[in-house]
C-alpha positions as CSV (number, residue, x, y, z in Angstrom):
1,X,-122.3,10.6,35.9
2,X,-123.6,14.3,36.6
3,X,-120.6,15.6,39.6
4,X,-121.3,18.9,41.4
5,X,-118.9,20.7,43.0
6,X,-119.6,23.1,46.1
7,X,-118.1,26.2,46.9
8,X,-117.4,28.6,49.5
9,X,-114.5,30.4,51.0
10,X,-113.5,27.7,53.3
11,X,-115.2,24.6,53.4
12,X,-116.5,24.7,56.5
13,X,-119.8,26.2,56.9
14,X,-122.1,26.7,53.9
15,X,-120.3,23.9,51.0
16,X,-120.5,20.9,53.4
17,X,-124.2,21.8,54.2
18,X,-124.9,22.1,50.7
19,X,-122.9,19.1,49.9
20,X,-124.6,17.4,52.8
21,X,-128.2,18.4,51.3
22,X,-128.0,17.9,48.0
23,X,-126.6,14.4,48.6
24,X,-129.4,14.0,50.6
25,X,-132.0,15.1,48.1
26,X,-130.0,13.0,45.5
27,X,-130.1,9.7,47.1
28,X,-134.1,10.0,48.0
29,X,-134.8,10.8,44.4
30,X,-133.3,7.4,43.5
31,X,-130.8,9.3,41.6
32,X,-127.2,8.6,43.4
33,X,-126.1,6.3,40.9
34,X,-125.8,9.4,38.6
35,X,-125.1,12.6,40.5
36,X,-121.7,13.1,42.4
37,X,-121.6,15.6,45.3
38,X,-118.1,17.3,46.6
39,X,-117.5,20.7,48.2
40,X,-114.1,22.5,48.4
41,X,-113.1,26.4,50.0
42,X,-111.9,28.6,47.5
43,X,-109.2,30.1,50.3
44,X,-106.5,27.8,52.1
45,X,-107.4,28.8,55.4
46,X,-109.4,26.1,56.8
47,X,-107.5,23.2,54.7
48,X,-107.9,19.8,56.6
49,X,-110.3,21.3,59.4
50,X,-113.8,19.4,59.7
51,X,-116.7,21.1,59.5
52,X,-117.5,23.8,61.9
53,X,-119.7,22.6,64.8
54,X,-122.4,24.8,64.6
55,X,-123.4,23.8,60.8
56,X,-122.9,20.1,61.9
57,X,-125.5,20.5,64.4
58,X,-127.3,21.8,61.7
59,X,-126.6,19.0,59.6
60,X,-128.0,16.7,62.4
61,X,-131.3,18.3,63.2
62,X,-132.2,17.2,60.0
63,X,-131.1,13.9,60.4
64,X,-127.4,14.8,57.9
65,X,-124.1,13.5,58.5
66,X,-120.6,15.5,57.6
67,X,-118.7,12.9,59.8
68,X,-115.4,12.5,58.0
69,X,-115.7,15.8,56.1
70,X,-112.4,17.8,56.0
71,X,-112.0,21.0,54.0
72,X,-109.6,21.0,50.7
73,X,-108.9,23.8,48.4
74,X,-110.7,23.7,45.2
75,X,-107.9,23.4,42.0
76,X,-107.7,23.8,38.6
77,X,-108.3,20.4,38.0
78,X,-111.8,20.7,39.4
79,X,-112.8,22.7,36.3
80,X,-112.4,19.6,34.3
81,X,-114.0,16.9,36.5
82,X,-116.7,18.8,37.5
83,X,-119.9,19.5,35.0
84,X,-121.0,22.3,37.1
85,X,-119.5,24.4,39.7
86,X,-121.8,25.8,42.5
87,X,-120.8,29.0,44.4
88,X,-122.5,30.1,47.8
89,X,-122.1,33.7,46.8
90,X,-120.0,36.6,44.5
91,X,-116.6,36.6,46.0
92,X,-116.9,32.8,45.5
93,X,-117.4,33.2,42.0
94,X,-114.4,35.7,41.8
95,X,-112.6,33.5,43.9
96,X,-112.7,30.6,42.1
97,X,-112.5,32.4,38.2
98,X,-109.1,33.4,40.3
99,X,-108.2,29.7,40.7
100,X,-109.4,28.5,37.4
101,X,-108.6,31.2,35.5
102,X,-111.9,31.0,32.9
103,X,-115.3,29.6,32.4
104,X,-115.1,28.6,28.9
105,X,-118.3,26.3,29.3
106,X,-120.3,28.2,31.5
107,X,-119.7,26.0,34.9
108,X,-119.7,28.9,37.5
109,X,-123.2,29.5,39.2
110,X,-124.5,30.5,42.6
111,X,-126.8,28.5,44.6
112,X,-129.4,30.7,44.5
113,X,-129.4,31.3,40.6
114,X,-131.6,27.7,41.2
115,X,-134.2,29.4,43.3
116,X,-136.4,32.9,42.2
117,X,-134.1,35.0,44.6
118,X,-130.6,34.9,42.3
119,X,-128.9,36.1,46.2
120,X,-126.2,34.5,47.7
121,X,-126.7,32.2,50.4
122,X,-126.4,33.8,54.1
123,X,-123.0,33.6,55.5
124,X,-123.5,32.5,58.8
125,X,-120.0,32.6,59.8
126,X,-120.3,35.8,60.4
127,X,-124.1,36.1,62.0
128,X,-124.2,32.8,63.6
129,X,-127.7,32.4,62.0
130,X,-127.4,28.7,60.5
131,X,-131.3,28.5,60.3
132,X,-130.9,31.3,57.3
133,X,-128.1,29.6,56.0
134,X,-130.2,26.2,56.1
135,X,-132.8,27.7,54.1
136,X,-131.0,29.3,51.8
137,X,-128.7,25.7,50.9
138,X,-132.1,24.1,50.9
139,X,-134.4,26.2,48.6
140,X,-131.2,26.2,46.3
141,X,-130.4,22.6,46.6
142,X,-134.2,22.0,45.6
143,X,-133.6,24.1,42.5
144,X,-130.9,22.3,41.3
145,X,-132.1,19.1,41.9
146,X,-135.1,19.9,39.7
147,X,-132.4,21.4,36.6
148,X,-130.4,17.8,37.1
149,X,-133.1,15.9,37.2
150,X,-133.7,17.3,33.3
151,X,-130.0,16.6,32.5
152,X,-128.6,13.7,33.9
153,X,-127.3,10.7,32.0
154,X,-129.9,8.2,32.5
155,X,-126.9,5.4,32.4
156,X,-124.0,6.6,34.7
């Protein structure tokens, strides 16, 4: 089994929706039997919170559920049961080399290093503009997709 791991700063806004997605896009490719999908904040703050309302509604005009989604802290641990570890932007990244302490295998990535942009995906908690942030976590959830398609075990 291929597992992906989310990341923003606190697991409520951008992770979950592109947990939420890419689960999505997973299932309809027939491929849920062999790619995992988790999210987890890099920063304490929000631990145990669900997602924020806004990027559940979101979520729902496209027909996606986060019901039962609570935010957790990513850990050391993640690094190991995780194949790849995807980051919604660069303080991300930093954050969570912080929490690891090193890539050795090359797991860190941004969203958008799946997409021709290499940005990092819009934060809306600070604009309010989830329509960005949707299209940003989609384009780069459609990237990846494409790059685990290619490298998924066929058998999980």
């Amino acid at each position: 089994m291929y597992k992906i791991l989310f990341v923003c700063h606190g697991n409520i806004c951008r992770s979950p929706m592109a947990e939420f997605v890419m689960k999505h896009m997973v299932k309809q490719a027939g491929m849920s039997d062999k790619v995992y999908v988790e999210s987890a904040a890099t920063s304490t703050e929000e631990i145990g919170n669900p997602v924020y309302p806004p990027a559940r509604r979101k979520l729902a005009e496209h027909g996606l559920s986060a019901a039962g989604k609570t935010a957790r802290q990513m850990t050391r641990a993640d690094y190991d049961r995780f194949n790849l570890i995807v980051c919604m932007d660069d303080w991300n990244i930093r954050n969570a080399m912080r929490i690891i302490g090193s890539d050795p295998q090359h797991k860190l990535c941004k969203l958008m290093d799946f997409t021709v942009r290499h940005d990092n995906v819009a934060d809306p908690w600070y604009t309010g503009d989830f329509e960005t942030t949707w299209t940003d976590v989609e384009e780069g959830c459609k990237g990846l997709l494409a790059v685990v398609s290619k490298q998924s075990p066929a058998t999980p």
